[in-house]
C-alpha positions as CSV (number, residue, x, y, z in Angstrom):
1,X,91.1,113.7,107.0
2,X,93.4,116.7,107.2
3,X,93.1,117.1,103.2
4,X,89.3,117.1,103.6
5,X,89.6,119.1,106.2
6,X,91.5,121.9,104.0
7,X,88.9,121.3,101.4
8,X,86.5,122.8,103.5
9,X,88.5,125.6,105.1
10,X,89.4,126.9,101.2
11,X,86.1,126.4,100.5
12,X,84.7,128.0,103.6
13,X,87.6,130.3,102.2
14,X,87.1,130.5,98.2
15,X,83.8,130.7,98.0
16,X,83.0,134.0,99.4
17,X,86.0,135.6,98.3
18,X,85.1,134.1,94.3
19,X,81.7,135.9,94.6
20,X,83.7,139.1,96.6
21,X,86.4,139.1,93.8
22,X,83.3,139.0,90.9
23,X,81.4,141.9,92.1
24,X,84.7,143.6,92.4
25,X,85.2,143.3,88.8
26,X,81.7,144.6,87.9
27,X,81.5,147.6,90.5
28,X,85.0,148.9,88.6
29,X,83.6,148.0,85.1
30,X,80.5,150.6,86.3
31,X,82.8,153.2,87.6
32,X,84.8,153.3,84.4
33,X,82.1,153.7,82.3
34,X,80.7,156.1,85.5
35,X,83.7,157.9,84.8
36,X,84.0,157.6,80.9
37,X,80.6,158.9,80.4
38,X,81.0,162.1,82.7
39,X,84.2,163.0,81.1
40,X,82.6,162.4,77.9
41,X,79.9,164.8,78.6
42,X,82.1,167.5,79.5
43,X,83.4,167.2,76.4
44,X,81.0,167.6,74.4
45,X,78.9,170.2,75.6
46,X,79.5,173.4,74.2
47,X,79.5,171.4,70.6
48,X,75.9,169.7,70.9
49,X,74.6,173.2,71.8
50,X,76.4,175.1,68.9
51,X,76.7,172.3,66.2
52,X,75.4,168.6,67.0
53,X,76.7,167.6,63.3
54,X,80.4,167.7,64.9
55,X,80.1,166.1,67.8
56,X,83.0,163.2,68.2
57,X,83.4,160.5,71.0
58,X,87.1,159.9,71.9
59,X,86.9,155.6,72.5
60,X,84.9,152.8,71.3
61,X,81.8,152.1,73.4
62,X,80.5,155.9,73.9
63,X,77.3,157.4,71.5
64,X,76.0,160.5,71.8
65,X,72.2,161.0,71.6
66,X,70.2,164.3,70.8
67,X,67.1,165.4,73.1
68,X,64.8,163.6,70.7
69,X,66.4,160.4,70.9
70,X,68.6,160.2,67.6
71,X,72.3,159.1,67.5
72,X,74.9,161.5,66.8
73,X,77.9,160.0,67.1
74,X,79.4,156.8,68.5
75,X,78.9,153.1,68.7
76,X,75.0,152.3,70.2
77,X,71.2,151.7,69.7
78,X,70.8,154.2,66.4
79,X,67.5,155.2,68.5
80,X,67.4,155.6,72.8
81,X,67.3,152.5,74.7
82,X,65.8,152.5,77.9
83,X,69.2,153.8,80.2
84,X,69.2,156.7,77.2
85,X,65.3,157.8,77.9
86,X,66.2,157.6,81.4
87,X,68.9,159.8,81.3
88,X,67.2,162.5,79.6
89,X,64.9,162.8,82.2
90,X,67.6,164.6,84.0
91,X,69.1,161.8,85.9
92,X,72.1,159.4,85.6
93,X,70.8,156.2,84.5
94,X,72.5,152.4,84.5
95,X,71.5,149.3,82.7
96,X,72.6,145.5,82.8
97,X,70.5,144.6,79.7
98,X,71.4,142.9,76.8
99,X,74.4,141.7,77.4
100,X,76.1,144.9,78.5
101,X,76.6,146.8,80.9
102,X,75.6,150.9,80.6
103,X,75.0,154.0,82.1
104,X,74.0,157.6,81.3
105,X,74.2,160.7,81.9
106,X,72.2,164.1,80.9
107,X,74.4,166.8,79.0
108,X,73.6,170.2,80.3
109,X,74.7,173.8,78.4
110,X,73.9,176.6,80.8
111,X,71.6,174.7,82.4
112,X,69.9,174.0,79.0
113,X,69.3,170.1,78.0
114,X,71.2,169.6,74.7
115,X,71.7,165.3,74.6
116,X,72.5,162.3,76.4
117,X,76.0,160.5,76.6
118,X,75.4,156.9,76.8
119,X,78.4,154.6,77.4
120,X,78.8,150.4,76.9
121,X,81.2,147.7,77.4
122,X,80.4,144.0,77.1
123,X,79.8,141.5,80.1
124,X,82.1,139.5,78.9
125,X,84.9,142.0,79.8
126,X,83.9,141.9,83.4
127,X,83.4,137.8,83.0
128,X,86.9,137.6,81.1
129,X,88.6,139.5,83.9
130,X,87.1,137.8,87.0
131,X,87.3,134.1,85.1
132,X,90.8,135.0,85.1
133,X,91.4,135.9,88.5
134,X,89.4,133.0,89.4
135,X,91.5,130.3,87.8
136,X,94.7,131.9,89.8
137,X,92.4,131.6,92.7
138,X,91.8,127.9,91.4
139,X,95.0,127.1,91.1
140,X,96.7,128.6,94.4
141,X,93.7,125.7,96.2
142,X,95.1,123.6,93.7
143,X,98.9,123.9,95.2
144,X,97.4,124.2,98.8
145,X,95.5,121.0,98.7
146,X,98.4,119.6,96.7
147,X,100.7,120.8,99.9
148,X,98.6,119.4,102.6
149,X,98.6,116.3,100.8
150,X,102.3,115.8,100.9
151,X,102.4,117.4,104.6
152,X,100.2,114.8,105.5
153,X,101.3,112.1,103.8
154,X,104.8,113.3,105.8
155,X,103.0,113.6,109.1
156,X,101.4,109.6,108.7
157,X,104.4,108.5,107.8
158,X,106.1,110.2,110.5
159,X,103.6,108.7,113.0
160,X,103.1,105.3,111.9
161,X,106.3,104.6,111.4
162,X,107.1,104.7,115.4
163,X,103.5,103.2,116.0
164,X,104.3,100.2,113.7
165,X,107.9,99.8,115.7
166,X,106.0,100.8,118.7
167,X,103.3,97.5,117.9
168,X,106.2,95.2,117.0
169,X,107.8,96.3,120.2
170,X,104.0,95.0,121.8
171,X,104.2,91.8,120.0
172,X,108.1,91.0,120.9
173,X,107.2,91.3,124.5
174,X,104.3,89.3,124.1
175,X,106.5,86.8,122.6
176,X,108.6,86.3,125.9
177,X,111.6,89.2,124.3
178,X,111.4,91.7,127.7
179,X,114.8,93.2,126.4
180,X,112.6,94.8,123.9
181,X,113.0,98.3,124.1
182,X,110.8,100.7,122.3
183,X,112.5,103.7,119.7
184,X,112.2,107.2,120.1
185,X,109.7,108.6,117.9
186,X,110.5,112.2,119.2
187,X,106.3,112.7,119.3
188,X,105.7,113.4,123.3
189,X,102.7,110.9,123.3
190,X,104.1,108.0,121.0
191,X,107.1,108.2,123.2
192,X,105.3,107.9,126.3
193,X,103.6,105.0,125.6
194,X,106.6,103.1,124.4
195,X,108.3,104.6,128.1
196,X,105.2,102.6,129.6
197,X,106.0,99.2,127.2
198,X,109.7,99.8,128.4
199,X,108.6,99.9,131.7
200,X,106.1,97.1,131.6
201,X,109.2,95.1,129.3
202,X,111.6,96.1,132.5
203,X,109.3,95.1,134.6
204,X,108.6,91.7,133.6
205,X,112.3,91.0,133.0
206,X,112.7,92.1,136.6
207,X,110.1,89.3,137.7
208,X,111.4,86.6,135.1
209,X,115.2,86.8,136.5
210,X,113.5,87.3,140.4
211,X,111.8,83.8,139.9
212,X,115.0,82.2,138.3
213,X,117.0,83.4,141.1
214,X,115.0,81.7,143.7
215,X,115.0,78.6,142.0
216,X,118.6,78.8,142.1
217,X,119.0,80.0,145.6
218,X,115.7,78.0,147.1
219,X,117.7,75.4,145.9
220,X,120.9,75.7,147.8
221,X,119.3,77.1,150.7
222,X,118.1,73.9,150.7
223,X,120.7,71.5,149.8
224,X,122.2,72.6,153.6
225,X,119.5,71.1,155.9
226,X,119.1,67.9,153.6
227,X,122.7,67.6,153.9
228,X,122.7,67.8,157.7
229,X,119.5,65.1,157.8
230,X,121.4,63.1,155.7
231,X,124.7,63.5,158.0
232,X,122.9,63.1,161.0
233,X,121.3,59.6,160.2
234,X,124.2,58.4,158.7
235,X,126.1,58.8,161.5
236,X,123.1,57.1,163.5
237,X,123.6,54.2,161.7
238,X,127.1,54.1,162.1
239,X,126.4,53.5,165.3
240,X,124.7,49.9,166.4
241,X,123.6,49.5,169.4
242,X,123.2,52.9,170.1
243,X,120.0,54.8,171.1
244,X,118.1,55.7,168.2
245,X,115.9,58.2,169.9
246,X,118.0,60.9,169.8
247,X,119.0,60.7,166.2
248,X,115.1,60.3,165.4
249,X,114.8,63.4,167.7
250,X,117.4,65.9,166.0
251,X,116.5,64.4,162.5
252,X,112.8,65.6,162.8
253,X,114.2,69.4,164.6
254,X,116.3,69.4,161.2
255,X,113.0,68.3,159.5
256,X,111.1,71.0,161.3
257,X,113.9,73.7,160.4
258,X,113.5,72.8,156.9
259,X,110.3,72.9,156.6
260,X,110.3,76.8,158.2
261,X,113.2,77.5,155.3
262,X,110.7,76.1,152.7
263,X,107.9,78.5,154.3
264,X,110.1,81.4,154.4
265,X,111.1,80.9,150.9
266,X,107.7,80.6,149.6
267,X,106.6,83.7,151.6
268,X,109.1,85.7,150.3
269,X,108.9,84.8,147.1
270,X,105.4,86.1,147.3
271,X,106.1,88.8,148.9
272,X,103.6,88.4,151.8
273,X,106.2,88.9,154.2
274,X,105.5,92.6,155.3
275,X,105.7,92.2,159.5
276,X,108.3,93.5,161.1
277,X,111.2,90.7,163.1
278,X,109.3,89.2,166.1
279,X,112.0,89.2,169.4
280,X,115.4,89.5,168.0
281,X,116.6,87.2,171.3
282,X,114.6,84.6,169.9
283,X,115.5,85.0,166.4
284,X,119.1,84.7,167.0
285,X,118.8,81.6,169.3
286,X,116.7,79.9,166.7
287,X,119.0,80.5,164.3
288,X,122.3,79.4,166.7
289,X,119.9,76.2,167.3
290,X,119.7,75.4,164.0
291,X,123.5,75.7,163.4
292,X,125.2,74.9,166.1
293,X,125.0,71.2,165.7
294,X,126.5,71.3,162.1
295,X,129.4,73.3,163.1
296,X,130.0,70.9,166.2
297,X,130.1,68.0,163.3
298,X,133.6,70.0,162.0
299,X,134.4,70.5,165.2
300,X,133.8,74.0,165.3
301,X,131.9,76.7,167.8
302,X,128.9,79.0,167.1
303,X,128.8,82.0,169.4
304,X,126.1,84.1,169.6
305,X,126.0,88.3,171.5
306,X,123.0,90.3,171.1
307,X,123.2,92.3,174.3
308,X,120.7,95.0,174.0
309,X,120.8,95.1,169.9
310,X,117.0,96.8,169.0
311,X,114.4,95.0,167.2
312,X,114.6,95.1,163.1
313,X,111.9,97.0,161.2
314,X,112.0,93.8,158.9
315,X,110.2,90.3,158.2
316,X,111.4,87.7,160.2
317,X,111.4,85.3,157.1
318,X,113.5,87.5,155.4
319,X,116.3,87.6,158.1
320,X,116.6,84.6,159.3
321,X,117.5,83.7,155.5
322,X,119.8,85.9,155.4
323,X,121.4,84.4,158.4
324,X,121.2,81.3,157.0
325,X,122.8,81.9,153.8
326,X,125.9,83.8,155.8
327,X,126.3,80.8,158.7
328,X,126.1,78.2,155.2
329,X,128.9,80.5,154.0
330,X,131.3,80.3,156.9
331,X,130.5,76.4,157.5
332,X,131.3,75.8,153.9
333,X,134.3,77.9,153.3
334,X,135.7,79.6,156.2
335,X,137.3,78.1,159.3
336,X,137.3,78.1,163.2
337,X,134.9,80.0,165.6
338,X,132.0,81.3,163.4
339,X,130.4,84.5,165.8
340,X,127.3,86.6,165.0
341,X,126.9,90.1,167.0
342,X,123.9,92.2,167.1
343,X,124.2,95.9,167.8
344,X,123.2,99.1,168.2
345,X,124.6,101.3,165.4
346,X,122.4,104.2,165.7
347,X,119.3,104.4,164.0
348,X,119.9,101.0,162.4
349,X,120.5,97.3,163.6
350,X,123.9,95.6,162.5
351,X,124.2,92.1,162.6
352,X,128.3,91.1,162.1
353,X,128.7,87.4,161.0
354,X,132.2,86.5,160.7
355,X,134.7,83.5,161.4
356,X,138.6,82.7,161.4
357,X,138.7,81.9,158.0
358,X,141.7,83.1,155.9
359,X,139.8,85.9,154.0
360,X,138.7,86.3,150.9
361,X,141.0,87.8,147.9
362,X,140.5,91.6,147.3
363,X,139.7,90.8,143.1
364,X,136.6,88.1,144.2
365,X,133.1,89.5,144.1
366,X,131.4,86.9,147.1
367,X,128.2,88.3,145.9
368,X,127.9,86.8,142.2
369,X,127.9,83.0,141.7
370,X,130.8,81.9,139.1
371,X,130.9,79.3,137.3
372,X,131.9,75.6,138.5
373,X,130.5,76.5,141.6
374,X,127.8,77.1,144.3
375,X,129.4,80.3,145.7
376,X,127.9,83.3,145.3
377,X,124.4,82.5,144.8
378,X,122.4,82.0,148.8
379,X,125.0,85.2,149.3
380,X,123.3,87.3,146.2
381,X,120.1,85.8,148.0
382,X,121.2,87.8,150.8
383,X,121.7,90.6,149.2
384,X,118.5,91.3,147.5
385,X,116.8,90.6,150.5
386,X,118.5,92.7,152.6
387,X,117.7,95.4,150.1
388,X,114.3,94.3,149.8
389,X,113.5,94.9,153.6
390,X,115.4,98.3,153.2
391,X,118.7,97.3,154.5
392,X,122.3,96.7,153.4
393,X,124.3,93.5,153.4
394,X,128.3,93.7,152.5
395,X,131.7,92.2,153.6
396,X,133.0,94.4,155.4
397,X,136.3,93.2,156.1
398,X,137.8,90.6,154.2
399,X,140.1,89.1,156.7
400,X,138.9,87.1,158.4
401,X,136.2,87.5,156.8
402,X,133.4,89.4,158.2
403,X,129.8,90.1,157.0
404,X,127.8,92.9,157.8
405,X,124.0,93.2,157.7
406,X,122.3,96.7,158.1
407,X,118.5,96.7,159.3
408,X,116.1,99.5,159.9
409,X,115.5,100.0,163.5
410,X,112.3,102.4,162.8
């Protein structure tokens, strides 16, 4: 396309200047002989008055002619032509005839009519001379079109090179590969499509790890509740002769409790969780509820203060998970009195869950799971929920180990 394209445009180009350049040529050819003839005639005018016999032309092409027509001197016609009979009429004359080009011109003594000085050159001359200038003119298209060709062949290469890297990019992310990243082709608009495959590739990756990360955590968020069920008709068993009722009673509250951490699991792992905490009271002594009775079993205490903490600009789901995952933290590795305080701290709620464990060491990251064991993951659960709802969720003091949950208020 861009070759053709400079086809045309030296065309477009060529063309008119070929036919400019040509009548060039043949306008100069006429104003040499224009001028040869002239000086010609001055020269010999005083000898066809006094002696025709001695007249002499100073170059090839030049003839003189007397009034009556006969050749003098010089090469032409050995009788007028047409241009010569012209001429003697009084007037310049010019001719393209026969394969040359001529003109004419009266010789005048005194006023007095004494010949006719006729001068010639071949068309080929003129034809020669712009032939010449046209196979220069040729050839410079030539090296043009040559040019554009290897420019182009440069700029293809330049551009499909990043658009084939750019589709294998495409077909590695179709593939499953969303670490695919896309090259820089340094072209603005190659480049910004392979920003939007990067993108899309990020993306995806983002959704990928989200879902594996709530199998993991959905999973040990609920390995806690089953745990208790389990504990609690066990120990009903354990017991013969004792009222079942109550057991039965408590294991379908646990059942009931589980079932709300399945539906908040599922709801925020479709992200339909966009209303705001319902009463924060209520919240808080639904989560106490649920936990006190599995601290009791260790022999421990759950002590819950909200006094006049505002309501959380976040879904309800979300924080009681949260709350969750910190109470199953201190029940499984901390100690004693496990507290959770709601307050005021400005323009945000902070929700403190800590207990009387012996800390945790300044070089342990709580927040990423390690190997050999469940810690780490409901607390990274935490995290990105907190951070989901637009809030912040740290430990901010190691020992005894407290937990901090930010919350917008508005």
């Amino acid at each position: 396309m861009t070759v053709a394209a400079a086809m045309l445009a030296i065309s477009l180009f060529g063309l008119p200047l070929a036919a400019g350049v040509a009548k060039y040529y043949l306008d100069d050819e006429r104003g040499e002989l224009e001028r040869a003839a002239d000086a010609t005639a001055l020269a010999v005018a005083d000898p066809l008055a006094d002696d025709p016999a001695s007249v002499r032309v100073p170059s090839a092409g030049l003839a003189v002619y007397a009034p009556d027509g006969r050749l003098l001197a010089g090469d032409g016609p050995s009788t007028a032509d047409t241009v010569v009979r012209r001429a003697a009429g009084g007037s310049p004359a010019r001719g393209d005839g026969g394969g040359e080009l001529t003109f004419a011109v009266p010789v005048t003594d005194n006023h007095v009519f004494v010949g006719v000085v006729r001068a010639a050159t071949p068309r080929t001359e003129v034809y020669l001379r712009t032939g010449a200038t046209w196979l220069v003119m040729a050839g410079l298209a030539a090296a043009a079109l040559a040019l554009t060709w290897l420019v182009a062949r440069r700029m293809a290469a330049r551009l499909a090179r990043p658009l084939e890297q750019l589709a294998v990019a495409a077909r590695r992310l179709g593939e499953g590969d969303v670490t695919v990243r896309a090259p820089t082709a340094g072209v603005p608009e190659i480049d910004a499509v392979g920003s939007a495959l990067d993108t899309t590739a990020g993306r995806i990756g983002g959704m990928l790890e989200r879902e594996r990360a709530f199998s993991a955590h959905a999973s040990h968020q609920l390995r806690t509740p089953l745990a208790g069920l389990r504990l609690q008709l066990e120990a009903a068993l354990d017991s013969p002769g004792a009222d079942l009722s109550a057991a039965v009673a408590d294991g379908i509250a646990t059942a009931d409790r589980l079932e709300r951490t399945i539906d908040d699991l599922l709801t925020l792992a479709r992200g339909t969780s966009t209303a705001p905490a319902a009463d924060l009271d209520k919240l808080l002594t639904e989560v106490g509820d649920g936990w006190r009775g599995l601290l009791a079993a260790q022999d421990r205490e759950l002590r819950v203060t909200a006094d006049g903490a505002p309501a959380p600009r976040a879904a309800e789901a979300a924080v009681r998970q949260i709350l969750a995952v910190l109470l199953d933290n201190a029940l499984t590795h901390g100690r004693g009195t496990v507290t959770i305080t709601a307050r005021d701290a400005g323009e945000v709620l902070a929700v403190d869950v800590a207990d009387e464990g012996p800390g945790i060491p300044d070089d342990v990251d709580v927040f990423r799971r390690r190997a050999g064991s469940g810690s780490g993951i409901g607390l990274g659960l935490a995290r990105s929920l907190a951070e989901a709802e637009g809030g912040r969720l740290w430990l901010s003091r190691p020992a005894p180990p407290t937990f901090t949950l930010l919350l917008p208020t508005r």
